[in-house]
C-alpha positions as CSV (number, residue, x, y, z in Angstrom):
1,X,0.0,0.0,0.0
2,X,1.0,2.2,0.4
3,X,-1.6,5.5,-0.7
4,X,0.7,8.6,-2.1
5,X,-0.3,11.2,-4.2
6,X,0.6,14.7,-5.5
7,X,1.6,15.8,-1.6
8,X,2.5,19.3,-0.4
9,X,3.9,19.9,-4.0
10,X,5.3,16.6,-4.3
11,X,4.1,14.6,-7.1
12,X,3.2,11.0,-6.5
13,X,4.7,8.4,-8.5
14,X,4.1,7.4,-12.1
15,X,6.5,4.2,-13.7
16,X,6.9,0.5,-13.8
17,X,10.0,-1.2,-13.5
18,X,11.2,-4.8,-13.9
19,X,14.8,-5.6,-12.8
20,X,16.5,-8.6,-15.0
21,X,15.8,-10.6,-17.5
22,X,12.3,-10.5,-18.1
23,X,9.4,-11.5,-20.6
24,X,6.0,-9.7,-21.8
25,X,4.4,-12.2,-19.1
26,X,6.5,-11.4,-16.2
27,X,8.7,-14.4,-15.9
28,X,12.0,-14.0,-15.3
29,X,15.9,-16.0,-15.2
30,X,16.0,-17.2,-11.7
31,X,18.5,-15.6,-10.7
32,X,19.4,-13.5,-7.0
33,X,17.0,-11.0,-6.3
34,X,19.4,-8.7,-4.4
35,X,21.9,-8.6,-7.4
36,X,22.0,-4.9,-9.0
37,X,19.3,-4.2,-12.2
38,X,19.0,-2.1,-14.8
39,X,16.1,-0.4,-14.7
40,X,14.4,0.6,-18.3
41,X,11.4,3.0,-18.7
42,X,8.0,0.9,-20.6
43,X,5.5,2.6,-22.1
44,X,2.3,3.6,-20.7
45,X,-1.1,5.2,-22.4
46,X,-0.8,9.0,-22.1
47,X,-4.2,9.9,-19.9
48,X,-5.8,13.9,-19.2
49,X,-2.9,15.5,-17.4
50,X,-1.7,16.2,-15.1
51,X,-1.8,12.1,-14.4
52,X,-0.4,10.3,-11.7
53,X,-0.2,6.5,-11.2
54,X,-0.4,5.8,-6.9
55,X,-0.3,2.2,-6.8
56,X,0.8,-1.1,-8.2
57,X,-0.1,-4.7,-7.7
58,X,1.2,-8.0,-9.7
59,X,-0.1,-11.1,-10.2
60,X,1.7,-14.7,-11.6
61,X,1.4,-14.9,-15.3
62,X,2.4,-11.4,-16.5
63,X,-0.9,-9.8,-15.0
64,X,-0.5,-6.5,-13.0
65,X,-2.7,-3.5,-12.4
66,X,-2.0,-0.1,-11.7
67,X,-3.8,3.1,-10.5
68,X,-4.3,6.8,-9.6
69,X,-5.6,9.8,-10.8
70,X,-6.0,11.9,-14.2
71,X,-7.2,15.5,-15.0
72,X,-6.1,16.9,-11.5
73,X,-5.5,20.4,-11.6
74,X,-3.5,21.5,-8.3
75,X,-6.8,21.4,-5.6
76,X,-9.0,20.5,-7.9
77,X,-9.3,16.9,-8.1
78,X,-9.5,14.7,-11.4
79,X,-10.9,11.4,-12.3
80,X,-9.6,8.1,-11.3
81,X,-7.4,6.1,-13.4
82,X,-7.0,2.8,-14.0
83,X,-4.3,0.5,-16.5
84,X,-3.6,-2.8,-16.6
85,X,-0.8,-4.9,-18.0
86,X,-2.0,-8.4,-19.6
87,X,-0.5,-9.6,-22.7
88,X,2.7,-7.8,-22.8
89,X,1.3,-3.8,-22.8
90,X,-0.1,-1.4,-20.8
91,X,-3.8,-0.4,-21.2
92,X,-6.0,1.7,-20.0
93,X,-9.5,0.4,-17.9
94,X,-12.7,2.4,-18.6
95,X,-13.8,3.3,-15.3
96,X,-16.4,5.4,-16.6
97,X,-19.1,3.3,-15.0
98,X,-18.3,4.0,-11.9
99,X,-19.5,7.7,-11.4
100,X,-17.0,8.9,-8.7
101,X,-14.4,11.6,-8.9
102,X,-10.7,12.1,-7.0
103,X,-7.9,9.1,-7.3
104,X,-7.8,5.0,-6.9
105,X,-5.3,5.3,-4.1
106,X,-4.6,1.6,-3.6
107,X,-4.1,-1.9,-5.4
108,X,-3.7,-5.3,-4.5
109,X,-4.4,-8.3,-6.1
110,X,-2.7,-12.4,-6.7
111,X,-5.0,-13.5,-9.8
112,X,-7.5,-12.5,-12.4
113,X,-10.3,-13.6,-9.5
114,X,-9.0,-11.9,-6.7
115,X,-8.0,-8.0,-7.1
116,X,-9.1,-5.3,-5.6
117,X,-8.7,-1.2,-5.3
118,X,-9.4,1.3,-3.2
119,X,-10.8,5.3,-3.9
120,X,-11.2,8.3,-2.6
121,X,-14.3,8.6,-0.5
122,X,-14.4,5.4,0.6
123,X,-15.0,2.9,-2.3
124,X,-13.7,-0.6,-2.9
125,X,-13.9,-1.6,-5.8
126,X,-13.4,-6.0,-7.0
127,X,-11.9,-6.5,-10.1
128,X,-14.1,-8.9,-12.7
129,X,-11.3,-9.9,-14.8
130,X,-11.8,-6.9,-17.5
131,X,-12.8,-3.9,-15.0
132,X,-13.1,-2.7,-11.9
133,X,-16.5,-3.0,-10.7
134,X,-18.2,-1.3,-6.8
135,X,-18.2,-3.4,-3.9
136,X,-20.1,-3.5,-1.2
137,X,-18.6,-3.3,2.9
138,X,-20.0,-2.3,6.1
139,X,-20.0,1.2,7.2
140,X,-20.0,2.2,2.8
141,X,-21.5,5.7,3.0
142,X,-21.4,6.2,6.4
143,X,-20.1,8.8,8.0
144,X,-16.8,8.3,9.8
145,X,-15.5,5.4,7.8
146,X,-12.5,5.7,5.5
147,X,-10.6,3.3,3.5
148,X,-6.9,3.5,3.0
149,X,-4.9,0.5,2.0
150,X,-6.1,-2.9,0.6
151,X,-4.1,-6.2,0.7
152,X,-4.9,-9.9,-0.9
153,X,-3.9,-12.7,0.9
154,X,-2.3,-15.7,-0.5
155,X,-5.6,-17.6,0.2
156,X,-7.7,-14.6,-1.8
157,X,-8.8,-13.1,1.5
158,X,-8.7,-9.2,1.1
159,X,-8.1,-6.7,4.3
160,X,-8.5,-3.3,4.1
161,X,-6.7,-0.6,6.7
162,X,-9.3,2.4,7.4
163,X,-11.4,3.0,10.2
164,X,-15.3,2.7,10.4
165,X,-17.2,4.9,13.2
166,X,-16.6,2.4,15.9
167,X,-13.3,3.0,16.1
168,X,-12.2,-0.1,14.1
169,X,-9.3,-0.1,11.8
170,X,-9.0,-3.3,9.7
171,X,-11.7,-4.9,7.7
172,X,-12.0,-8.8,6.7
173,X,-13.0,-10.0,3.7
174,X,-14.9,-6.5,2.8
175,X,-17.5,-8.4,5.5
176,X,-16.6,-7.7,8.9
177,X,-14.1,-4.5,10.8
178,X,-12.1,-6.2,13.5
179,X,-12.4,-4.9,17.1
180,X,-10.9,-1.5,17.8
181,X,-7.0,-1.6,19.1
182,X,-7.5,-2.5,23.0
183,X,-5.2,0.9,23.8
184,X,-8.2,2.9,22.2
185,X,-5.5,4.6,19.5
186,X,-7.7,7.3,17.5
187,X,-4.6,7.0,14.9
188,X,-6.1,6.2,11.8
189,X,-3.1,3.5,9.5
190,X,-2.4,4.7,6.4
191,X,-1.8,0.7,5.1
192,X,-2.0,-2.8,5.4
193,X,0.4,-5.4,5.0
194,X,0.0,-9.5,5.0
195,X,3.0,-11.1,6.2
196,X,3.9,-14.4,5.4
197,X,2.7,-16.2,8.8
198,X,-0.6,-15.1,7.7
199,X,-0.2,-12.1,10.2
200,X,-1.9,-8.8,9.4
201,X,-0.5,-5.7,10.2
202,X,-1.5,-2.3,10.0
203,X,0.6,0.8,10.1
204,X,1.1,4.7,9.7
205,X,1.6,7.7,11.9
206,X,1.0,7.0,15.5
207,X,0.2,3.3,14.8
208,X,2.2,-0.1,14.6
209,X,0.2,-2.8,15.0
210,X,-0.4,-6.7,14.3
211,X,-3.9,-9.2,13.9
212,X,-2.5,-12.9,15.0
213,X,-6.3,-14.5,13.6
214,X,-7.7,-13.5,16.8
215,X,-6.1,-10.9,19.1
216,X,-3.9,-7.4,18.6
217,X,-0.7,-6.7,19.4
218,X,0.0,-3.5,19.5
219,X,4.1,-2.3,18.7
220,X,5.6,1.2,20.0
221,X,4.7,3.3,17.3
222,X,6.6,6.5,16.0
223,X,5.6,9.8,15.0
224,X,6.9,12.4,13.5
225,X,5.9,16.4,13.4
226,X,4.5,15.7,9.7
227,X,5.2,12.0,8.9
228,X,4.1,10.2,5.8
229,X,4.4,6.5,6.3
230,X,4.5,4.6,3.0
231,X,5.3,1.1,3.7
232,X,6.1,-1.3,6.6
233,X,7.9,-4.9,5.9
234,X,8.4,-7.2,9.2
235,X,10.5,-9.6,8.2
236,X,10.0,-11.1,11.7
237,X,8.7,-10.0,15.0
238,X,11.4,-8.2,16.1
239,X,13.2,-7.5,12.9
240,X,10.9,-4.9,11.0
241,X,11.6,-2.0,8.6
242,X,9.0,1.1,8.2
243,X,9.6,3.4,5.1
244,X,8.2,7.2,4.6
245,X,9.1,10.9,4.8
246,X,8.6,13.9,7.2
247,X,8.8,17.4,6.4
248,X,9.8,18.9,9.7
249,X,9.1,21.3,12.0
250,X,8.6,24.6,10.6
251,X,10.4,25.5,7.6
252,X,9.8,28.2,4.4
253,X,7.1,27.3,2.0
254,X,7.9,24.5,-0.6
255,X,11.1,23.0,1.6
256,X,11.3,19.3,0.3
257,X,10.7,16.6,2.9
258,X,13.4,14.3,4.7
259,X,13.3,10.7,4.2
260,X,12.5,8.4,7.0
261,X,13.8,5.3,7.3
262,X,13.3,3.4,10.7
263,X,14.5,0.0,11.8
264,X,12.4,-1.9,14.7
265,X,12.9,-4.7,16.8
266,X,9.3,-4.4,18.1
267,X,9.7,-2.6,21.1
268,X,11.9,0.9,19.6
269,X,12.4,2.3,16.3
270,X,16.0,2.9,15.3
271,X,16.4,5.7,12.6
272,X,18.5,4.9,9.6
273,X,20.8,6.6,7.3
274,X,19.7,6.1,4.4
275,X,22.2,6.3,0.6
276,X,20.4,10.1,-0.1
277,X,18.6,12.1,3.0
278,X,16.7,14.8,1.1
279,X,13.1,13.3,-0.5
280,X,11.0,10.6,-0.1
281,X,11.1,6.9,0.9
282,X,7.4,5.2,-0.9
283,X,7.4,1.9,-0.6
284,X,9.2,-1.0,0.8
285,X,9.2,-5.0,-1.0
286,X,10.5,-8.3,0.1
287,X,12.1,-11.0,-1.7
288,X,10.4,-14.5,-2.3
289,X,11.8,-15.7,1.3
290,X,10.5,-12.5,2.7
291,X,14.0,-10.4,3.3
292,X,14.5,-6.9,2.7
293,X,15.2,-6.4,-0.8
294,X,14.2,-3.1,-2.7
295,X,12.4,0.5,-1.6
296,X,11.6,2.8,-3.9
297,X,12.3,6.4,-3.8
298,X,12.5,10.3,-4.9
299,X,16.0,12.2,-4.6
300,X,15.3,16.2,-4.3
301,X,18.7,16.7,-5.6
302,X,18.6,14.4,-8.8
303,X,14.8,13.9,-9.9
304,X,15.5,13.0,-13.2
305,X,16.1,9.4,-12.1
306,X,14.1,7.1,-9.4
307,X,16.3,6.4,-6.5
308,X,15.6,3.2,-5.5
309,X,17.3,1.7,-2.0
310,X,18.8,-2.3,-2.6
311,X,19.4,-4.4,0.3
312,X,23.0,-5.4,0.5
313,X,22.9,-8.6,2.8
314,X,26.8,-8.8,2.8
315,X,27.3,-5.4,4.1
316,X,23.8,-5.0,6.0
317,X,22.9,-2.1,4.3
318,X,20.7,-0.8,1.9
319,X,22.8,1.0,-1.2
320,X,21.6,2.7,-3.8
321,X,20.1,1.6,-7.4
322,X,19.0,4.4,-9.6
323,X,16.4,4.3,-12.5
324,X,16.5,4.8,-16.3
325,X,17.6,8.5,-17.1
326,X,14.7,10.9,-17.8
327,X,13.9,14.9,-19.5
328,X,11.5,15.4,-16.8
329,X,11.4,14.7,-13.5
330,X,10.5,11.2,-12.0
331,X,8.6,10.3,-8.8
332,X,8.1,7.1,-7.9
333,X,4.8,6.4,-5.9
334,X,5.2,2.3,-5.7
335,X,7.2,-0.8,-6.1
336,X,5.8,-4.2,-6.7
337,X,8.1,-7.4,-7.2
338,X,6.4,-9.6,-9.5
339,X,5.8,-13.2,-7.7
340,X,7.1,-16.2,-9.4
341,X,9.7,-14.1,-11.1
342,X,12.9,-14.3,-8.8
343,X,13.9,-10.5,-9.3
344,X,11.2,-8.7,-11.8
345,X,9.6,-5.3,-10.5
346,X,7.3,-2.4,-11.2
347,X,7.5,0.8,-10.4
348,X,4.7,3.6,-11.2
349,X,4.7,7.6,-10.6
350,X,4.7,10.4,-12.2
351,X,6.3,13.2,-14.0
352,X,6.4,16.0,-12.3
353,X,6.1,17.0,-8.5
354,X,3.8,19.2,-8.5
355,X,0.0,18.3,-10.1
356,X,-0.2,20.7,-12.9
357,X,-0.5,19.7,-16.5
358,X,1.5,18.7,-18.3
359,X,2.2,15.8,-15.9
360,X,2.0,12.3,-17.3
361,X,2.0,8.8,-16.2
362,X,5.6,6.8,-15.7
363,X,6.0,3.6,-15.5
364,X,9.6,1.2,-15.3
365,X,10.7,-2.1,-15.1
């Protein structure tokens, strides 16, 4: 999940990217995930600017989906966008049936049956294996409920992080919110994450906290003056990395953010130094045995590349990767490795950082 957009005059991410030796169906040469790529730009349909893509999700079998917002104009919101990639391109979805303005803000999905997406004002939306089509969840319309990341187990089970006017904030199965957090946290996550035990966790500003089936537990959690958190990957318990950006306290109109980049062993966050200091952190991905392996990124000093962190098991430390040249600037909202694939990625963003046309799509691989 991970839900960015055009922020504070930072533009949300548009690209897809695939490190190695990939097809048009998303296989790849088995080879070590953490070994450097070379990242290439792909082509993408150009939508109403300014565009932005938010979120990406693959799927076995060269299926992936990816989603955000077109026609923004600064405040004034746009329409949401939708493209998926099935049979070696990138197309666009009509989503014209679905009658709601502003941005799909996130995507998950592990087949053609089980994908889902989430937009602005609360709507969950299933995909039907050509479009994205309205779902129905408790609390939809209601006042006080809010939707804000969306994960697919491996089992096809979706969760959604939000909160409903109970003060719940994850949702099973788009059927049932799980009881509030027993500390009473009014913190609302920003995302959701499934972790290989079949563990749920939910994170953001203010809350760290994991679903074990059928109990919390509830982690320190950290917050900054104006934290962003974009993604959160527990490798185990007590071994967990939490990926965002703050912008400070104080500070003259239009300073650029500061990357955060915490390390936890489930009782304190440890902040990290990470290869560039000046931007934004958006997303964090594991390898197929669930390891650190990639977060994507946004350098203020050199936007005309994505910055993307590598985990570098033999020196413990994450080093940098960079992204395919570009004329325009490139912010990377998301990162998805591609399952099955052992090293093939997305990455999706956009063009610009601020959301004013001419602002178009990006996607790498």
């Amino acid at each position: 999940m991970r839900r960015r957009r055009f922020l504070g005059g930072v533009g949300a991410l548009v690209g897809a990217g695939v490190l190695g030796t990939a097809t048009d169906t998303g296989t790849a040469v088995a080879r070590d995930a953490a070994a450097p790529r070379e990242w290439e730009a792909v082509g993408a349909p150009e939508r109403t600017p300014a565009a932005q893509l938010i979120d990406v999700a693959a799927a076995r079998g060269g299926l992936a989906w990816a989603v955000g917002e077109e026609g923004r104009n600064g405040s004034t919101r746009g329409m949401p966008l939708a493209l998926v990639h099935s049979g070696g391109t990138w197309t666009r979805v009509d989503l014209a049936h679905l009658g709601f303005g502003g941005a799909l803000l996130s995507v998950a999905g592990t087949c053609a049956r089980s994908a889902w997406a989430l937009g602005t004002g609360a709507h969950l939306l299933a995909w039907d294996g050509s479009t994205w089509q309205e779902a129905d969840f408790p609390g939809r319309g209601q006042s006080g409920t809010t939707l804000t990341g969306v994960a697919v187990a491996p089992d096809g089970e979706v969760w959604c992080s939000g909160r409903d006017s109970e003060g719940s904030v994850l949702m099973q199965g788009a059927r049932t919110w799980l009881p509030p957090l027993p500390s009473g946290s009014t913190a609302t996550p920003s995302g959701v994450h499934v972790a290989p035990d079949g563990q749920v966790w939910v994170y953001g500003p203010g809350i760290v906290a994991r679903w074990n089936g059928t109990a919390w537990t509830e982690l320190p959690a950290y917050t900054g003056i104006r934290l962003t958190v974009t993604g959160l990957l527990p490798v185990t318990h007590d071994d967990i990395w939490l990926t965002g950006y703050d912008y400070g306290v104080g500070g003259p109109p239009g300073k650029p953010p500061g990357v955060t980049l915490l390390h936890g062993d489930g009782t304190t966050w440890q902040s990290v130094t990470a290869p560039f200091t000046v931007g934004m952190l958006t997303g964090i991905v594991a390898d197929e045995r669930g390891r650190p392996d990639r977060i994507s990124g946004w350098d203020f000093w050199d936007q005309n590349r994505a910055h993307h962190l590598r985990w570098d098991a033999a020196g413990a430390a994450w080093v940098s990767e960079r992204g395919a040249a570009s004329e325009t600037p490139v912010v990377i909202s998301s990162l998805v490795s591609v399952p099955g694939s052992s090293g093939a990625y997305w990455a999706v963003g956009t063009t610009s950082t601020s959301p004013y046309p001419p602002a178009q799509v990006r996607i790498e691989r």
